[in-house]
ROSE-4610 file (N, C-alpha, C; in Angstrom, 1 decimal, always signed):
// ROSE-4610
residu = [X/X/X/X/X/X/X/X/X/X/X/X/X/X/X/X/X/X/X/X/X/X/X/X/X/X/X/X/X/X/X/X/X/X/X/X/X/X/X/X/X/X/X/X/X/X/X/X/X/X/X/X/X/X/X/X/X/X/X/X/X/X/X/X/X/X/X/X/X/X/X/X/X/X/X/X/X/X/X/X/X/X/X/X/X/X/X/X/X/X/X/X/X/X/X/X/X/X/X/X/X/X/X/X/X/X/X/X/X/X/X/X/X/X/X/X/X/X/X/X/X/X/X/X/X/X/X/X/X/X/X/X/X/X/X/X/X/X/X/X/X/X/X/X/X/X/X/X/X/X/X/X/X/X/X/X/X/X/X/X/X/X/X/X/X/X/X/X/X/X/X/X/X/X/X/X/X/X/X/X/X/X/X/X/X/X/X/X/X/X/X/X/X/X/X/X/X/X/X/X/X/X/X/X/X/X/X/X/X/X/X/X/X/X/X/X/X/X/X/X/X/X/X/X/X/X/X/X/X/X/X/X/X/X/X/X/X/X/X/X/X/X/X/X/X/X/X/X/X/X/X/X/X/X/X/X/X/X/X/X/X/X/X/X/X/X/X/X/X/X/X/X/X/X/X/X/X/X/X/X/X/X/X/X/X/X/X/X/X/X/X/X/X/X/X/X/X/X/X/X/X/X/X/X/X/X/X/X/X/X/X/X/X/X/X/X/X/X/X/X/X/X/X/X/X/X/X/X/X/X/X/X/X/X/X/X/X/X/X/X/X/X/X/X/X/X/X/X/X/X/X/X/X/X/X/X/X/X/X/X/X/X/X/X/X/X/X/X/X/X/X/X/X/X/X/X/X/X/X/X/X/X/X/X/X/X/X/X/X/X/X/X/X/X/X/X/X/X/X/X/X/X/X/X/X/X/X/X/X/X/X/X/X/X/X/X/X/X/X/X/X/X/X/X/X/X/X/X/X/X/X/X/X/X/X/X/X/X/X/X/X/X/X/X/X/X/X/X/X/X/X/X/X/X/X/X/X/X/X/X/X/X/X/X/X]
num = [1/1/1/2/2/2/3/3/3/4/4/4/5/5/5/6/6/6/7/7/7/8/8/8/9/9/9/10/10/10/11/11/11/12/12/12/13/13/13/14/14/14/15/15/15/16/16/16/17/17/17/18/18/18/19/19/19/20/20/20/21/21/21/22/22/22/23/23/23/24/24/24/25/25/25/26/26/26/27/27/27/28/28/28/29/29/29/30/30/30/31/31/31/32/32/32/33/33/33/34/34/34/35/35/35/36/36/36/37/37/37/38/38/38/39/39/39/40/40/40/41/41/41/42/42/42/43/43/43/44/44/44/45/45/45/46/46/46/47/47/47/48/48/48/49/49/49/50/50/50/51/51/51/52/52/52/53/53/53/54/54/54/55/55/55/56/56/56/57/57/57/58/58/58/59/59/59/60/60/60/61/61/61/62/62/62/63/63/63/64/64/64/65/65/65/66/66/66/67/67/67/68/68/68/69/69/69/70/70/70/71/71/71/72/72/72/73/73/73/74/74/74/75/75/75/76/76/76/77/77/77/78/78/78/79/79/79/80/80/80/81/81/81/82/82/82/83/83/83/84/84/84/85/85/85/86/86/86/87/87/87/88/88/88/89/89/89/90/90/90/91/91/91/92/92/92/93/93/93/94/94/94/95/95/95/96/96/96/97/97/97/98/98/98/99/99/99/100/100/100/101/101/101/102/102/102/103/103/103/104/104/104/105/105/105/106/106/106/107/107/107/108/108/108/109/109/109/110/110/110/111/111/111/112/112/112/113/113/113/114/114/114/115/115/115/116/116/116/117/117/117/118/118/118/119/119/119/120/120/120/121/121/121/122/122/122/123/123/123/124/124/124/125/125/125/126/126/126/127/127/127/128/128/128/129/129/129/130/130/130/131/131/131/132/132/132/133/133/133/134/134/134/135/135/135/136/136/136/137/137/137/138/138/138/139/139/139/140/140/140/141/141/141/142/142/142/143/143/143/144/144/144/145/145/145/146/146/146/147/147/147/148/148/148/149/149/149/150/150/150/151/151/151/152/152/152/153/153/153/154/154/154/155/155/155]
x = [+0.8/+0.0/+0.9/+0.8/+1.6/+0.7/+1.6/+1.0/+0.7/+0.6/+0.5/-0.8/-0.7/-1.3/-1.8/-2.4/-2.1/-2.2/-2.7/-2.6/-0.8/-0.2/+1.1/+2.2/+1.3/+2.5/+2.8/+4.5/+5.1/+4.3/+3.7/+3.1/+1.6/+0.9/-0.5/-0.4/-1.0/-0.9/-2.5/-2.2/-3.0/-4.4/-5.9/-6.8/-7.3/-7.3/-7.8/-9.2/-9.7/-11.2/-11.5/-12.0/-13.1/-13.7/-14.8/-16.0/-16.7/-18.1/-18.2/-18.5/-18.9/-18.5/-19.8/-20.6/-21.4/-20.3/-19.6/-19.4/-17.9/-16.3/-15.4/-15.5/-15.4/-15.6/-15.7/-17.7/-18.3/-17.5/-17.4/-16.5/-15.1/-14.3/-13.3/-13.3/-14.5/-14.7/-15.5/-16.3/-16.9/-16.1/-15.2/-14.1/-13.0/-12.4/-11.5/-11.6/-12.5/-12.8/-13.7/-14.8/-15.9/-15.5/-15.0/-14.6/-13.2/-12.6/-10.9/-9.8/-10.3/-9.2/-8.5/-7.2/-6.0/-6.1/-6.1/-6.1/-4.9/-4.7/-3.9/-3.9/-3.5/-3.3/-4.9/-4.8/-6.3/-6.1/-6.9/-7.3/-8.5/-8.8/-10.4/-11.3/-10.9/-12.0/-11.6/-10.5/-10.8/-10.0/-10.2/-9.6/-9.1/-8.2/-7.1/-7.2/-7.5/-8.1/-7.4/-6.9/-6.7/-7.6/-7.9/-9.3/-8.1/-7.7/-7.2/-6.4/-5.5/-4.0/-4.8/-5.4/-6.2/-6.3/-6.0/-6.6/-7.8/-8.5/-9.9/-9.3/-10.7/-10.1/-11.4/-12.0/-13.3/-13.2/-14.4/-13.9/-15.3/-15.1/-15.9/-17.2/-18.4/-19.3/-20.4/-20.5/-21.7/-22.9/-23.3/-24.7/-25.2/-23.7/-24.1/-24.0/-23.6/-24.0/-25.2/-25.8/-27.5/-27.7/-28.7/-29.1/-29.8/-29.4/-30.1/-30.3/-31.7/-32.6/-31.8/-30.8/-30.2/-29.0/-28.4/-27.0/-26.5/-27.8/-27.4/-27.8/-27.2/-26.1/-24.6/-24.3/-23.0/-22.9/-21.9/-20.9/-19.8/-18.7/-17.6/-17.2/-16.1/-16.1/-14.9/-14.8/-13.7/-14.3/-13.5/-13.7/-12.7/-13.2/-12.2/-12.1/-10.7/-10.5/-10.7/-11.4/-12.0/-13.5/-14.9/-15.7/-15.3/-14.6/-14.3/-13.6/-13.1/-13.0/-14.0/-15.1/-16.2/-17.1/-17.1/-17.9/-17.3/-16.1/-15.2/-15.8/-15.6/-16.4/-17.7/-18.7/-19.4/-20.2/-19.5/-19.5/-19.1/-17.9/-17.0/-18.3/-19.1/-19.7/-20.8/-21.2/-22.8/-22.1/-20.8/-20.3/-20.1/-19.9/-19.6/-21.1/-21.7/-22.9/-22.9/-22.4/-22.2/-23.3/-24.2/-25.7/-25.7/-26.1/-26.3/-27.0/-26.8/-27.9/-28.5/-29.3/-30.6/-29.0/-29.7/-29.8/-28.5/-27.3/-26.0/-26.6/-26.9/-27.0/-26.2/-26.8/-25.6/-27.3/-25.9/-26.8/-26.2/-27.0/-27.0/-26.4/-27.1/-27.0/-26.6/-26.1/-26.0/-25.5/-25.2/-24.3/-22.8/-22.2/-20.6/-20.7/-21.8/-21.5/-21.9/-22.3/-22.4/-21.7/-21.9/-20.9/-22.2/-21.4/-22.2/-21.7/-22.8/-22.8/-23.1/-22.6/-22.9/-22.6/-23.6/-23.8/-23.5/-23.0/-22.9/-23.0/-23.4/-23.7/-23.2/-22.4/-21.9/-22.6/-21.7/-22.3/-23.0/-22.4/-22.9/-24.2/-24.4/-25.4/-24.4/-22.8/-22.2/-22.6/-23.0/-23.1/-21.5/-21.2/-20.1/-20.7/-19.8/-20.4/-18.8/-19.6/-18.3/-18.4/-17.6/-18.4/-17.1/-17.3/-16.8/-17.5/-16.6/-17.6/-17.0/-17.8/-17.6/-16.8/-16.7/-15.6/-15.2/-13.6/-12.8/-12.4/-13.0/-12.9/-14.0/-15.5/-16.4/-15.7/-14.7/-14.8/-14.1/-13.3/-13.3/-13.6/-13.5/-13.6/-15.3/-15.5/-16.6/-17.4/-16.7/-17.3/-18.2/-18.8/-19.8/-21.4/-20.8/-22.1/-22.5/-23.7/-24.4/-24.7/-24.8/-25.6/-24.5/-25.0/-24.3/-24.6/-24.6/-25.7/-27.1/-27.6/-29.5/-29.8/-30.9/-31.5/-32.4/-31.4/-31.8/-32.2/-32.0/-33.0/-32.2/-32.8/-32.3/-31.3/-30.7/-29.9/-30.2]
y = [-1.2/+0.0/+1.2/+2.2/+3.4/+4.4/+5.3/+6.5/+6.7/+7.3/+6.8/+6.1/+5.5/+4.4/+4.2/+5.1/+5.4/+4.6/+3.2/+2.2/+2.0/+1.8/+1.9/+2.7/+4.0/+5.0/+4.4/+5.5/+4.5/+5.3/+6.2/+7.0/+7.1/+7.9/+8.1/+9.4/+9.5/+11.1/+12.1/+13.4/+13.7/+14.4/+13.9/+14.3/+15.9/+16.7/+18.1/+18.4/+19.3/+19.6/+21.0/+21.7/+23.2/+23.1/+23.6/+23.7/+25.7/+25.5/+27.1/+27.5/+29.0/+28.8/+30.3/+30.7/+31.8/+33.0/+32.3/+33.1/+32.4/+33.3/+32.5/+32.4/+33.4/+33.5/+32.3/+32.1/+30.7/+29.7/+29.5/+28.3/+27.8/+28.8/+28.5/+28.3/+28.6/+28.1/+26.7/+26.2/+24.9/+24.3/+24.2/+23.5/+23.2/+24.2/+24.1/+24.2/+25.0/+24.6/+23.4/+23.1/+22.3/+20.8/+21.4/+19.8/+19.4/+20.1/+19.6/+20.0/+20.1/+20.7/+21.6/+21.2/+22.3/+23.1/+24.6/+25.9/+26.3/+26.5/+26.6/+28.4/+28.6/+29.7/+30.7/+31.9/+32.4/+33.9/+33.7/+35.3/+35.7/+37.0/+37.7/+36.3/+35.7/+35.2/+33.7/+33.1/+31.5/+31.0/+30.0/+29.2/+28.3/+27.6/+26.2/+25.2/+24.3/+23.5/+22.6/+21.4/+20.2/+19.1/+18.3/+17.2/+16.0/+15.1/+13.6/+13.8/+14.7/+14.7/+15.1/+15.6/+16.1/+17.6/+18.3/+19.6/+19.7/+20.7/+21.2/+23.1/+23.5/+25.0/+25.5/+26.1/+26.4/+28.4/+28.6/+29.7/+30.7/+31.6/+32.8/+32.5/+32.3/+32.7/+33.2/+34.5/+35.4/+34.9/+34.6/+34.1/+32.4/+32.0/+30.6/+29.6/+28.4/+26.9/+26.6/+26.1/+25.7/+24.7/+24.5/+24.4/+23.3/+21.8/+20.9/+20.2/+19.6/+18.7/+17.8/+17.0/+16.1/+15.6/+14.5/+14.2/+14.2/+14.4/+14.6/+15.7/+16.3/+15.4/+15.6/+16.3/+17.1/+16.8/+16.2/+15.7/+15.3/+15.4/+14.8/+14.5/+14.0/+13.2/+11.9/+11.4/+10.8/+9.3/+8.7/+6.7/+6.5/+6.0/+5.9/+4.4/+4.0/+2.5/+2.2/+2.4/+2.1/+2.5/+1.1/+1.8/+3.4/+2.8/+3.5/+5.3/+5.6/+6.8/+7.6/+6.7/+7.5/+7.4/+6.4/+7.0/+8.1/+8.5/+9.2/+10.5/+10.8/+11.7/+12.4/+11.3/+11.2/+12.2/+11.4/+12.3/+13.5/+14.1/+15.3/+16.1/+15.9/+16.8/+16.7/+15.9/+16.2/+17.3/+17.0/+18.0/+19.0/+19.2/+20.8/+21.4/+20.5/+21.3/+21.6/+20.6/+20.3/+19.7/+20.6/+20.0/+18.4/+18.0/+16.7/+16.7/+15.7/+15.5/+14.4/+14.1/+13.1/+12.6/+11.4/+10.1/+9.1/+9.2/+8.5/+7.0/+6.3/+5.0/+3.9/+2.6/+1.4/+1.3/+1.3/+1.8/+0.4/-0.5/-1.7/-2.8/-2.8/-4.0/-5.6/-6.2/-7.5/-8.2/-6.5/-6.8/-6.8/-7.2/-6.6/-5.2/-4.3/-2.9/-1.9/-3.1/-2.7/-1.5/-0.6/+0.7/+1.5/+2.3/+3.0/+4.5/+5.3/+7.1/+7.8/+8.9/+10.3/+11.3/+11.8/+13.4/+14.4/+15.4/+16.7/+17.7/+19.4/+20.4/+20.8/+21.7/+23.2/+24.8/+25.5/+27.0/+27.3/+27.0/+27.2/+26.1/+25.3/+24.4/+23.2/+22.6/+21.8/+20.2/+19.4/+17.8/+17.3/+16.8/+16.0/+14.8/+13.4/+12.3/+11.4/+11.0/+10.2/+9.0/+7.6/+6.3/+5.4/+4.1/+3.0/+1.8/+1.3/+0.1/-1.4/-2.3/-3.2/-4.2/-4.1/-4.6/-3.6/-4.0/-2.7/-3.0/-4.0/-4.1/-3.0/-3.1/-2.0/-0.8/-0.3/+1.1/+1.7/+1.0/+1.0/-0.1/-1.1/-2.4/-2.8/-4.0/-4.9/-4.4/-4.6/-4.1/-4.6/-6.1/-6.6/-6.4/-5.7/-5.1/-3.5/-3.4/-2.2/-1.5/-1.5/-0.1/+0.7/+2.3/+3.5/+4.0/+4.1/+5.0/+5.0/+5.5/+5.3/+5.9/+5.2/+5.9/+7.4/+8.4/+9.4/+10.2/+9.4/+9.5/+10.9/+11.5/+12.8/+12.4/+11.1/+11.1/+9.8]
z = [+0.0/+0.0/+0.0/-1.0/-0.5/+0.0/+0.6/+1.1/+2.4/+3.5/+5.0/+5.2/+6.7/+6.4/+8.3/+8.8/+10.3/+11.4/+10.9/+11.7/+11.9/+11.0/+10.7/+11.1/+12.1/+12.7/+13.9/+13.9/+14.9/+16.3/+16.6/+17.5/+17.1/+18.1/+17.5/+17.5/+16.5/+16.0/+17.2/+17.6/+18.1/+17.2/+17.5/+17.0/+17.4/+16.3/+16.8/+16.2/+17.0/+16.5/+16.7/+15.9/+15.9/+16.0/+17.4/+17.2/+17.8/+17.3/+17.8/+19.1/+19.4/+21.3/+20.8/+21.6/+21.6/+23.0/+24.1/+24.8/+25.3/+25.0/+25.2/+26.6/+27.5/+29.1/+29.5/+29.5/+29.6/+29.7/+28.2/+27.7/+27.8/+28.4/+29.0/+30.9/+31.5/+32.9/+32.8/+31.7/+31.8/+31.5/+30.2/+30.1/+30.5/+31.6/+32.6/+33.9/+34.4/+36.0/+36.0/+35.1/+34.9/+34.8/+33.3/+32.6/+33.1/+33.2/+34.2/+32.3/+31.5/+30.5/+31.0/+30.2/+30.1/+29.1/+30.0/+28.5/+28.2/+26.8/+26.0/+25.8/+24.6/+23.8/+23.5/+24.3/+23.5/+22.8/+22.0/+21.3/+21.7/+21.2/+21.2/+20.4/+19.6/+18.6/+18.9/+19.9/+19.6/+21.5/+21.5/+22.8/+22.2/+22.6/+22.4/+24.3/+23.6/+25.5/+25.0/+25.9/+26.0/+26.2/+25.6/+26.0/+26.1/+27.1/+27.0/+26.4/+26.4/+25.2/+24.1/+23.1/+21.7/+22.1/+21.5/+20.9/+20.3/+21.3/+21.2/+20.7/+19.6/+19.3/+19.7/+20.7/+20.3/+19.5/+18.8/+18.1/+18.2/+18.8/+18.8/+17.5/+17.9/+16.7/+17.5/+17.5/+18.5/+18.4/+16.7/+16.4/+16.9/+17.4/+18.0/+16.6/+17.3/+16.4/+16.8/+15.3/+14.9/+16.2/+17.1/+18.2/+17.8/+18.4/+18.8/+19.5/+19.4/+19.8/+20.6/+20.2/+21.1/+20.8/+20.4/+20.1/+18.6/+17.9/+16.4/+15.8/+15.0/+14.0/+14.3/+15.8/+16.0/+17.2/+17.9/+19.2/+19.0/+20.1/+20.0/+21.9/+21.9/+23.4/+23.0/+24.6/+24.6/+24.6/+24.6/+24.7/+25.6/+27.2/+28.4/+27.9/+28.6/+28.7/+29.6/+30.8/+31.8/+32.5/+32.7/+33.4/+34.6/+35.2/+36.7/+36.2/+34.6/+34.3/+34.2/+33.5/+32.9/+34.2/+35.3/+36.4/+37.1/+37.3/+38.0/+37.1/+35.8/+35.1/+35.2/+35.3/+35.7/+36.9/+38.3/+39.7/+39.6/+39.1/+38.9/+37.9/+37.0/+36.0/+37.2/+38.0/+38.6/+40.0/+40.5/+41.4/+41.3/+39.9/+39.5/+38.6/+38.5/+38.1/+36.5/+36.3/+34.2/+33.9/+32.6/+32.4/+31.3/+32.1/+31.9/+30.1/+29.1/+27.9/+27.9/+29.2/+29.4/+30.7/+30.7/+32.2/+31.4/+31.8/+31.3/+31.1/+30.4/+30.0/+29.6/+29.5/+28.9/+27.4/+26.1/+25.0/+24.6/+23.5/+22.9/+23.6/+25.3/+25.9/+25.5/+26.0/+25.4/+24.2/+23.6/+21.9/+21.9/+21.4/+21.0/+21.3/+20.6/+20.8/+21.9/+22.7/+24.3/+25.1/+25.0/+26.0/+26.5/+27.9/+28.8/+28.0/+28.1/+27.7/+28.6/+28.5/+29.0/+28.5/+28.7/+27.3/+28.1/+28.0/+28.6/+27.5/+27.7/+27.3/+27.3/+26.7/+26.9/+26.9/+27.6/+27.2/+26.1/+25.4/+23.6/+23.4/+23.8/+23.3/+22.7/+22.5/+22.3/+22.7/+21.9/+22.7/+22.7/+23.9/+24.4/+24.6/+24.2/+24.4/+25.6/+26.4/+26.8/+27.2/+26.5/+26.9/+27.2/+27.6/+27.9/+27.1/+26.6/+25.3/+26.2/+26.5/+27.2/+26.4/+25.2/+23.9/+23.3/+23.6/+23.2/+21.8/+20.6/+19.5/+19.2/+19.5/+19.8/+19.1/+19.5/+19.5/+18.1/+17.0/+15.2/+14.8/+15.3/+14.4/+14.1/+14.3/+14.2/+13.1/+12.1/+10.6/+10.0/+11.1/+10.2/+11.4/+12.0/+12.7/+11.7/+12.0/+11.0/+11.9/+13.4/+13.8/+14.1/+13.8/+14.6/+14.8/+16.3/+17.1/+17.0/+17.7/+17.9/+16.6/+16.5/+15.1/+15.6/+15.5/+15.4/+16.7/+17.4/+19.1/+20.0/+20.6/+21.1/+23.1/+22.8/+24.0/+24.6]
């Protein structure tokens, strides 16, 4: 095969994401007194946070990101390798008063694709997702399973 190939690196390369923020203030006290990130670099118009080793950019948009309903069509969030992270998570978002998106659940029971969720909010109206998959093939592989994610369901 040519060309990179990222299964094949000798390191894992770090995953970065943009997303929009209505108010940086906010969004730099949920995400770092709240959510426990490390803040980085800021301007008038953007924040740089730490999520789990990854770069998060959030970026000034006054008018806000399109507002929804529930966890689709836009989230992002981490995959712990341990139940006992994501409960630890968990307690810390309900102690600090991080708005929950619905009642943390164990979503496709009894399957390979078995993992427990928990949604959280942001200032902006952001879905965060954070889970533990009880098969840690679950979390890219098992390519001959078809579901992803609820059909459509708001949390």
């Amino acid at each position: 095969m040519d060309g990179l190939s990222f299964a094949a690196m000798s390191s894992a390369p770090l995953f970065h994401l943009a997303f929009p923020v209505v108010d940086l203030e906010a969004t730099e006290h949920w995400y770092v007194q709240g959510l426990g990130c490390r803040r980085g670099r800021r301007s008038a118009e953007a924040l740089v946070l730490e999520l789990g080793g990854h770069q998060l950019v959030a970026h000034l948009e006054p008018d806000g990101p399109q507002q929804q309903k529930g966890i689709y069509p836009r989230h992002f969030g981490l995959v712990f390798a341990s139940a006992g992270e994501l409960e630890a998570l968990e307690q810390q978002a309900r102690a600090r008063g991080l708005r929950l998106g619905g009642t943390p659940r164990l979503r496709f029971a009894g399957t390979a694709l078995e993992h427990r969720s928990l949604f959280l909010i942001d200032p902006s109206g952001n879905w965060l997702e954070f889970k533990h998959y009880s098969n840690p093939e679950a979390i890219t592989g098992l390519e001959d399973h078809h579901l992803v994610g609820d059909q459509k369901s708001t949390g």
